[in-house]
N, C-alpha and C positions, 0 to 999 in steps of 0.2 A: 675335161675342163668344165666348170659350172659359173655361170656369173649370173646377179642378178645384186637383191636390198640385200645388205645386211639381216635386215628382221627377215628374209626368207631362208636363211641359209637351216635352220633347223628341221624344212619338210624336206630335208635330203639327206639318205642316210649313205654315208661312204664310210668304207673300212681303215679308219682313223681315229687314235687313240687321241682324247685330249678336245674333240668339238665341241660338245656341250660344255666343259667345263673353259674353254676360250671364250665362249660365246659371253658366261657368265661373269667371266674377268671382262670383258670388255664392257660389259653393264655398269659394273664395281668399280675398278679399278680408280676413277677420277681421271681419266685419260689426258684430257686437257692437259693435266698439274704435271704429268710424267716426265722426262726428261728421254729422251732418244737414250736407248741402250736395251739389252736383255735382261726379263724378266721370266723367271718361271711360274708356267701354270702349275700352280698344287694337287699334288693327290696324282697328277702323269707326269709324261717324260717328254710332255709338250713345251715349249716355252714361248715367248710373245716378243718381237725385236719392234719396238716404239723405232719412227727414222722420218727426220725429215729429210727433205733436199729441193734442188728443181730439175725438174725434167731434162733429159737431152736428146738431142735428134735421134732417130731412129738407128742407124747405122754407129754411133756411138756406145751401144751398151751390146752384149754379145748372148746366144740363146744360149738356154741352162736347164738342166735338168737334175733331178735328184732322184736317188734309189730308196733311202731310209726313211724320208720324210714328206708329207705332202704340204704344200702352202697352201693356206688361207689369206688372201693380203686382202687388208678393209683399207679404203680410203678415208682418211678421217675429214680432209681438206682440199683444196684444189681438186682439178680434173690429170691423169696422166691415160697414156694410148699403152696397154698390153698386148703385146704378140704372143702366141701360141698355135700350136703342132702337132703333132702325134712324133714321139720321139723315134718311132720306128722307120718316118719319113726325114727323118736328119740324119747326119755326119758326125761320127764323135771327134773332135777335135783335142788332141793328147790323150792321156789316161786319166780316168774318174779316178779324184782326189777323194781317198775315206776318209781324210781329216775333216773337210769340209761340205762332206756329201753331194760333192756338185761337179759334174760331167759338163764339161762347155761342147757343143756343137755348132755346123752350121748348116744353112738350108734358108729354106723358107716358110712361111706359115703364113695367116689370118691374123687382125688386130682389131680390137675392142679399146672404146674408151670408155675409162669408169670417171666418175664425177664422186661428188664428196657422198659418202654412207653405201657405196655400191663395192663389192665384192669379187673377187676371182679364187676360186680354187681351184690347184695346180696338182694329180696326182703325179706317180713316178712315173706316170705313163705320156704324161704333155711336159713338152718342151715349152719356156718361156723366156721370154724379157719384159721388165717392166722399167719403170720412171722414163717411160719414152712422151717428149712432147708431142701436143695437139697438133694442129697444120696453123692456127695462132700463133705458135712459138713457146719460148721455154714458161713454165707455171711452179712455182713453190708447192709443194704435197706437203702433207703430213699422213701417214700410212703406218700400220700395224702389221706386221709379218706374222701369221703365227706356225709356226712348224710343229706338222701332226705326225708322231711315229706313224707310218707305213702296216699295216695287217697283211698284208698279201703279199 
């Protein structure tokens, strides 16, 4: 897992199809004007899920892991609290869905708050949840997902 600015995510090189060219849709793109839904990044096999919502208590959203792809998620708005893990110290919880690349788990982990322009990436190897509220209470986001084919 890497978190940090937005503007820093480029002095980090991970084995993910589609970084520099999110990076660059996210410059472009008019983000503000976009509407919540999926967008493909051009030229890979990345694409961008624009999402609002508001947070919810911790214990509310369940950890998750993916095999095919790693997240990116940019906070564009509000502040939300991420958890994350090493998936190797979690429980698979049913069978990893290929439809939807995502293995639910449970356990426990470490949690970071990002605030508006700040970043988390998620390889196959960290378990997460995100849109978790502050100890404030619930908060409106607006976040950028973007999902990086997997190299390894």
């Amino acid at each position: 897992m890497i978190t940090g600015r937005i503007e820093e995510m480029r002095q980090y090189r991970v084995p993910a199809e589609g970084v520099e060219e999110a990076l660059e849709w996210l410059e472009k793109a008019g983000i503000e004007k976009l509407e919540p839904g999926r967008y493909p990044i051009e030229g890979t096999e990345a694409f961008a899920i624009v999402a609002e919502g508001t947070t919810v208590p911790e214990e509310a959203e369940e950890w998750e892991a993916h095999r095919r792809y790693a997240d990116l998620q940019v906070l564009l708005s509000g502040e939300e609290v991420m958890g994350f893990a090493p998936v190797s110290e979690m429980i698979p919880r049913g069978e990893y869905d290929e439809e939807t690349d995502c293995q639910i788990l449970s356990g426990t982990g470490n949690f970071l708050r990002l605030k508006a322009g700040g970043f988390a990436f998620f390889s196959p190897r960290d378990a997460h949840k995100a849109m978790l509220s502050p100890k404030e209470g619930a908060v409106r986001v607006r976040k950028v997902i973007f999902k990086l084919p997997w190299k390894q």
